[in-house]
N, C-alpha and C positions, 0 to 999 in steps of 0.2 A: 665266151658266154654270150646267150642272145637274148641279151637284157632290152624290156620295152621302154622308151624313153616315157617317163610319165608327165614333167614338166621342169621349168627351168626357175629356179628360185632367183639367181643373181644373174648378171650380163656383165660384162667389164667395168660397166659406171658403176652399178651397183656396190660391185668388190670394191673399186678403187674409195665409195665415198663411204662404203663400212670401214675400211680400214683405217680412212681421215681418219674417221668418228671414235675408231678402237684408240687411237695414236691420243686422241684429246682428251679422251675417259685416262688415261694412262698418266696425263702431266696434270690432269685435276686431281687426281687419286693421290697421286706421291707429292703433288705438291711442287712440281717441275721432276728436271730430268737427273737433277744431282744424284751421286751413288747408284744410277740403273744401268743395267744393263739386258738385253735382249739375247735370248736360246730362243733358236727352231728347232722344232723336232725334223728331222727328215722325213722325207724329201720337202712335201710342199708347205710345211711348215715351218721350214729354214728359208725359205724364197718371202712367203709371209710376213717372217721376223724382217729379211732384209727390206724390203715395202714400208714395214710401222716404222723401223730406224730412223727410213731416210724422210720420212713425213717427222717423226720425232726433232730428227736434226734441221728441217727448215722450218721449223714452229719455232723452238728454241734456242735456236742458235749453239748448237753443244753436240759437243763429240760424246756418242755412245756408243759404248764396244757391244758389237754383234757377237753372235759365233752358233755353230750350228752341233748337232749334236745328234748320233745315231743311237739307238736303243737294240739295234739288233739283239746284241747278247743280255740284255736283261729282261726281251721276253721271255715269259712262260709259256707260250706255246712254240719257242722255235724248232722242235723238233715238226710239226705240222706245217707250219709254211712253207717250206720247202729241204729238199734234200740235201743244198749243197748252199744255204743262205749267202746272202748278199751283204757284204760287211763297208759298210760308206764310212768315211773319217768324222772324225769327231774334230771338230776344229772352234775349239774355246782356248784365245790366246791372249787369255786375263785372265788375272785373280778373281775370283768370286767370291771368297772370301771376304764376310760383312757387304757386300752389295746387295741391293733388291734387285730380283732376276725377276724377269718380264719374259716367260714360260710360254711359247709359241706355236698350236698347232692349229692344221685346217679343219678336222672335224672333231668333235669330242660326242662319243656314242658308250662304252662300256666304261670308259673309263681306264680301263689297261695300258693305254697307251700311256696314258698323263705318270699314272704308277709307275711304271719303268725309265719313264725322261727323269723324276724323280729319283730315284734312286741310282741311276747314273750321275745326275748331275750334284749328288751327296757326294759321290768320291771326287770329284773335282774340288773340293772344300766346304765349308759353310758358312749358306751368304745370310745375308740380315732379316729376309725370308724371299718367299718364291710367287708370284700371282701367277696365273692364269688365263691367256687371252688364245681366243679361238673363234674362228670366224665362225662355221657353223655350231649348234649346240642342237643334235636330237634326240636327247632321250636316253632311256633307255641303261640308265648307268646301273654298274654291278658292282660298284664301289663307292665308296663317300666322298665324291671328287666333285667340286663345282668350280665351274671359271666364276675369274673377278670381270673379264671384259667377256661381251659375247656379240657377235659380229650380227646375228639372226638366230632365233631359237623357231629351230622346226621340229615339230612332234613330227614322229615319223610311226608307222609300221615297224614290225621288228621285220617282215619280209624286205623292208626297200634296200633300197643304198642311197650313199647320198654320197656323190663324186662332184669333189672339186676341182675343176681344169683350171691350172696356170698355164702363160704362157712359155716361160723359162722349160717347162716340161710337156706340153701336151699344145702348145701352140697355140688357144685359145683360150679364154677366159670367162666363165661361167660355172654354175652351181647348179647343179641337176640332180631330179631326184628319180633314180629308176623301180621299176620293181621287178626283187628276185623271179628267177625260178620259171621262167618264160622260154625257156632250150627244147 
């Protein structure tokens, strides 16, 4: 794709001092860290989740179980994404059960995604309920989904994209907002 860079929203400090900030909305909200635990959605919403954790556990002193969680087979469009999809592990190696889960992804746009982490992570058991943190928020929902944390809210274009780079995946670390359809 030859997508035009249109501008950069975040830079590595930026990320690193939203995600402090998500991590601190997180032990005001619950009230500390007792009974949470943290899901990322895959990919860079599991790297995310491990980031708030480990800001979690040096703020309060307290072990909290991570674990990451793939949605592939509970999209509704996986016959569109690709022909021969890509199936990542699901790696939640706790009870969740009565826990408050701390629900982890990089962007929240339609909404679809958040719907299928959820409903995946019903069959893992029922925890005491589920929030919502996600670094970017643009717009744009086609469901009744809202985050409880939100890292930056950018109104977007329905044309843009809005690409999160970790460096665990992509080497560096920034928040870019392209716009489609420039090939």
């Amino acid at each position: 794709m030859n997508e035009k860079r249109k501008r950069k929203i975040l830079d590595k400090e930026g990320i690193e001092r939203t995600l402090k900030r998500i991590a601190h909305e997180i032990i005001e909200q619950n009230r500390g860290t007792k009974n949470l635990a943290i899901v990322g959605i895959r990919s860079r919403g599991a790297f995310l989740a491990e980031r708030i954790t480990a800001r979690l556990r040096e703020i309060e002193k307290a072990e909290i179980p991570v674990g990451t969680l793939d949605i592939t087979l509970y999209r509704d469009d996986l016959t569109e994404i690709a022909e021969q999809p890509v199936f990542l592990a699901t790696e939640i190696n706790f009870d969740i059960n009565g826990k408050k889960i701390i629900l982890v992804d990089d962007v929240l746009f339609s909404g679809r995604t958040v719907r299928c982490a959820l409903d995946a992570l019903i069959d893992f058991g029922r925890p005491a309920n589920i929030q919502l943190a996600v670094l970017i928020d643009r717009g744009h929902r086609e469901l009744p989904i809202r985050p409880d944390y939100v890292g930056k809210n950018i109104p977007t274009a329905i044309n843009e994209i809005v690409e999160v780079r970790i460096k665990e995946i992509d080497g560096v670390e920034e928040v870019i907002i392209f716009e489609a359809g420039q090939e």
